[in-house]
Every structure is written in C-alpha cells, then in structure tokens.
C-alpha positions in Angstrom: 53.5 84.3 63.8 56.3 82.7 65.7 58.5 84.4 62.9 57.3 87.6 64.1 57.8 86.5 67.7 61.4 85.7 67.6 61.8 89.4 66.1 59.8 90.9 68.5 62.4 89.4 71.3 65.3 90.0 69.5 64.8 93.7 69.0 63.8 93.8 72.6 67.1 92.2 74.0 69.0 94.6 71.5 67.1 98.3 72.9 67.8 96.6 76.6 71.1 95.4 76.1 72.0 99.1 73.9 70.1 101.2 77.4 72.3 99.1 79.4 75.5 100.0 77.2 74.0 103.8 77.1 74.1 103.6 81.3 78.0 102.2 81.6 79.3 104.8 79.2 77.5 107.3 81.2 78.8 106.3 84.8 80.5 109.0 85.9 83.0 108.0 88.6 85.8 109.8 91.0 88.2 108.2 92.4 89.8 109.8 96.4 92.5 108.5 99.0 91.0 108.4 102.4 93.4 108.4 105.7 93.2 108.7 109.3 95.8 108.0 112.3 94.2 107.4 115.7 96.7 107.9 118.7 96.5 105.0 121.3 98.5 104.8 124.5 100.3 101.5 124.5 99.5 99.0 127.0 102.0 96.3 127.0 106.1 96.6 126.1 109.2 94.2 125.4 112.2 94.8 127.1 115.7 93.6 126.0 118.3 92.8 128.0 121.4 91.3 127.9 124.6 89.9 130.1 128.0 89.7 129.0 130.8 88.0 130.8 134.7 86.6 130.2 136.4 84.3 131.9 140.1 83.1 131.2 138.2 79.9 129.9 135.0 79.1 128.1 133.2 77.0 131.0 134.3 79.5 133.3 132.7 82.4 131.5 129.9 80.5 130.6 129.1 79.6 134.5 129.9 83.3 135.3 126.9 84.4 133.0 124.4 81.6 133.9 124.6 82.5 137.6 123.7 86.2 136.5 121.0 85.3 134.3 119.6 82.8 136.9 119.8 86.0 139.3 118.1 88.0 137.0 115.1 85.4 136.3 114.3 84.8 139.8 114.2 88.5 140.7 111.6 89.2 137.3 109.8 85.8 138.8 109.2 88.1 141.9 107.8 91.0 140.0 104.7 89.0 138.6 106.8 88.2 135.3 105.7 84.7 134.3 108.3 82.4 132.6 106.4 82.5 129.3 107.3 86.0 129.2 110.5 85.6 129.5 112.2 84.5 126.8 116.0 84.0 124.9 116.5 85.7 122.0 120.4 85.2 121.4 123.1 83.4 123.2 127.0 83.5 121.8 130.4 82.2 123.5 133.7 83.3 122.0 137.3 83.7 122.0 138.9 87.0 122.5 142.3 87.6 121.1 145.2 89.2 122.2 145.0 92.7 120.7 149.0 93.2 120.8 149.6 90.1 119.7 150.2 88.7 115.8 149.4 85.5 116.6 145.6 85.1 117.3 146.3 83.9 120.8 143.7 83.5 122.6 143.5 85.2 125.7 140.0 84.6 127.4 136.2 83.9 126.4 133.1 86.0 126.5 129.5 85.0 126.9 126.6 87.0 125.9 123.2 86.0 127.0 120.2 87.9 125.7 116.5 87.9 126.5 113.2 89.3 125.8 110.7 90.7 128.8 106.9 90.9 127.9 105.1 93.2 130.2 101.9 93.2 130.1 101.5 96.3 132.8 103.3 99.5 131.6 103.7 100.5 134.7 106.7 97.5 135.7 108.6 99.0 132.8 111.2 100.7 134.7 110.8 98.8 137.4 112.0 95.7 135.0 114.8 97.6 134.0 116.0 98.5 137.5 115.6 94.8 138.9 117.4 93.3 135.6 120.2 96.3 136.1 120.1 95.8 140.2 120.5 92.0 139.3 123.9 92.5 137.2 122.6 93.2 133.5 125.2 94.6 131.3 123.1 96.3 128.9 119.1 97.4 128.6 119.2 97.0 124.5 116.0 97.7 123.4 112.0 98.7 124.4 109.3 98.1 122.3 105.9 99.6 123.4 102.8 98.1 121.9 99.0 97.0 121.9 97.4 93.8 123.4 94.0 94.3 121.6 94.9 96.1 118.3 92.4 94.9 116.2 89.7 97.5 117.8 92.2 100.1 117.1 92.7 99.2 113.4 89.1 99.1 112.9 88.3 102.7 114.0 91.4 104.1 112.1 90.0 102.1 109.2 86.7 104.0 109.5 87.7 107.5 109.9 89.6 106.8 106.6 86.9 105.7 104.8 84.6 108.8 106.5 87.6 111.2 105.2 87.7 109.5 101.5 83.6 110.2 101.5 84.3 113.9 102.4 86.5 114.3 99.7 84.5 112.7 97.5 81.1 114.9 98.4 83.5 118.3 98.3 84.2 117.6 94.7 80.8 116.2 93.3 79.4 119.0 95.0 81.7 121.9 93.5 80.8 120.0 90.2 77.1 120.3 91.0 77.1 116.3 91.3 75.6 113.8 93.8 77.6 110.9 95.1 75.3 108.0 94.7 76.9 104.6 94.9 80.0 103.2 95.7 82.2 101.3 93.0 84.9 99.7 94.5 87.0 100.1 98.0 91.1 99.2 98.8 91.6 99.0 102.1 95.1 97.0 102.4 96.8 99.1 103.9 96.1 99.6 108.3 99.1 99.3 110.4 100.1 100.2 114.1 103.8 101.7 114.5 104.8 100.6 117.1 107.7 102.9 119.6 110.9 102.1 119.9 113.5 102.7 122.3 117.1 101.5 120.6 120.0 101.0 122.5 118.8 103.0 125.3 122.1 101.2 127.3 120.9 101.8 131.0 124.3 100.6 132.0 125.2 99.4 136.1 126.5 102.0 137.7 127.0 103.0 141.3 124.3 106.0 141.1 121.3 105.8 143.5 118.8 103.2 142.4 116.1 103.5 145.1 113.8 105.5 142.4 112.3 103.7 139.2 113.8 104.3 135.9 112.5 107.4 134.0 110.5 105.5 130.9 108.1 107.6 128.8 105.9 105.7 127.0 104.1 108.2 125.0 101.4 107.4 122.4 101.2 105.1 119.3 100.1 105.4 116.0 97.3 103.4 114.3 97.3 104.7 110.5 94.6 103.4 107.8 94.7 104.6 104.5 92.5 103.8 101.6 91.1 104.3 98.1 87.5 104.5 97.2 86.0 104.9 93.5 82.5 106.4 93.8 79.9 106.7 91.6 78.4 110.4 90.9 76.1 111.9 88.7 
C-alpha cells in the first residue's frame, strides 16, 4: 500500500511538473521599445561669467581683478542673488610674454576669475548678465537652463513610454489575432533631461545702450524616457 502510494505521487509530480514544462515552451512573447519626450519650460539657469585683467605685475593684476569681482558680487547681492549661488569655478594668474621677443621675457600678468550664477527665477537672466557686464565683466561664457523639480518630469516621460511600448505591443498581437496578457519583464534605465545650453554666447562690455535687459530665450527642454518591455501574448 505505501508502495503504491509513493507511485501514485511520483507520477503526479511528473504530469505537473511535464504541464508546467508544456506551458513555458508555449509562452509566446514579443518584445517592443517604448519612448516619449515631454517638453518642459525650464525654470532655473547657471550663468558663467568671467573677468580678466593684466597688470605690469602679478599683485597688481591680481588686485585689479578682485576689485571687479568684488564689484560684481555686491551688485548680484542686490538683485536677490544669495552667496550660496554664487560660486568660483576657476581662478588662473599668469605671465605674458613678449611676443617679439626670443627671450621669454616677461612683460606683464593676467588674472582670470571665473564664477557660476544660479538663478532660481528665469526672469533675472538677462538682467544678471547686464549687471555682471554693467559691473566690468569681460566675458558671459556660458548659460545653462534647467529644472528645479525634475523628478516629476522624468516620471511622466517615463509613463508615456511605457503607454507607447503597450501600443506597440497590442498593434502587433492584434494583427496576429493575439491578446497581450501579462507582462514579462520591463528596462527602464534609460530617462534623462537635456538640458540647453548657451556656449560662448561672449556678451562682451561695450558702449551700446544698456538701459534694456539682455535678449535671453529660454525655450523649452527635453525630458526623454525610453524603454523596453517583453510581453506575454497568446
């Protein structure tokens, strides 16, 4: 009897372990690329600026520039600009040669301070850039527009991919006469923002009439999501 038992269980296991078997060869899967870009307008930037002076001597130059970067500070301060938003990014002093000369003498020093602006209302940007140019900036170098809160934005670009990669996925099961039913597996590694640029825009001091703001266009940004989904059809 309990040889007949131990049979009766082993044959069992066997047809449920060989239906289970039968049921993974018989998955039929498809596997689609889902993507979406959502277009945000950007509501903070980073301006970069910097200051170059010479001098006929190193300390010289060197004072020369910190009283225009001091300059410049104190009118951001008065703009709402905290000090934690302002920041230095790069700072070099060095010798400059005589360019009709042979023998490297040195003829004077020049100083380059650069900093960083964080602005957290878009509309200062080219106010910013007037008061840093008004204040004796050399060059505007750079302006990065971005997001405070991006995470919201990443999350709906992340959905409407997925949404696309389960249209895809319905438009062929269904022009195969098949039903998506589950889902197997889901990549999603791959949501960024890309954020604008500005390079070298150079808003260099000139005499021209500074009463009006700086023409900046901020424009939009893109929040792209893409990912890959295996379904399940049958």
């Amino acid at each position: 009897m309990r040889k007949f038992t131990l049979v009766s269980m082993i044959m069992a296991l066997c047809i449920l372990f060989s239906c289970s078997l039968v049921q993974a060869q018989e998955m039929r899967t498809i596997a689609v690329d889902g993507s979406s870009t959502i277009k945000v307008a950007p509501n903070k930037a980073t301006v970069s600026i910097s200051i170059t002076n010479s001098a006929k001597n190193s300390k010289e130059a060197a004072n020369k520039n910190a009283a225009v970067m001091n300059k410049i500070q104190s009118a951001l301060l008065g703009l709402t600009i905290t000090e934690e938003n302002i920041q230095t990014t790069n700072y070099s002093l060095y010798p400059i040669y005589d360019a009709k000369s042979n023998s490297r003498e040195i003829t004077g020093y020049s100083v380059t301070n650069e900093i960083s602006v964080n602005i957290d209302n878009i509309a200062l940007v080219g106010i910013v850039i007037d008061t840093a140019i008004n204040s004796g900036a050399s060059n505007v170098d750079s302006i990065e527009f971005g997001l405070k809160d991006s995470q919201q934005y990443k999350e709906k670009a992340l959905r409407e991919a997925i949404l696309d990669a389960k249209r895809k996925a319905e438009v062929v099961a269904s022009t195969l006469g098949k039903n998506i039913v589950n889902v197997v597996s889901v990549n999603t590694n791959n949501t960024y923002i890309e954020t604008r640029n500005m390079n070298n825009a150079m808003y260099m001091k000139s005499s021209a009439d500074m009463s009006a703001s700086s023409p900046v266009q901020e424009g939009e940004i893109n929040v792209r999501s893409n990912v890959s989904v295996v379904f399940e059809m049958n």
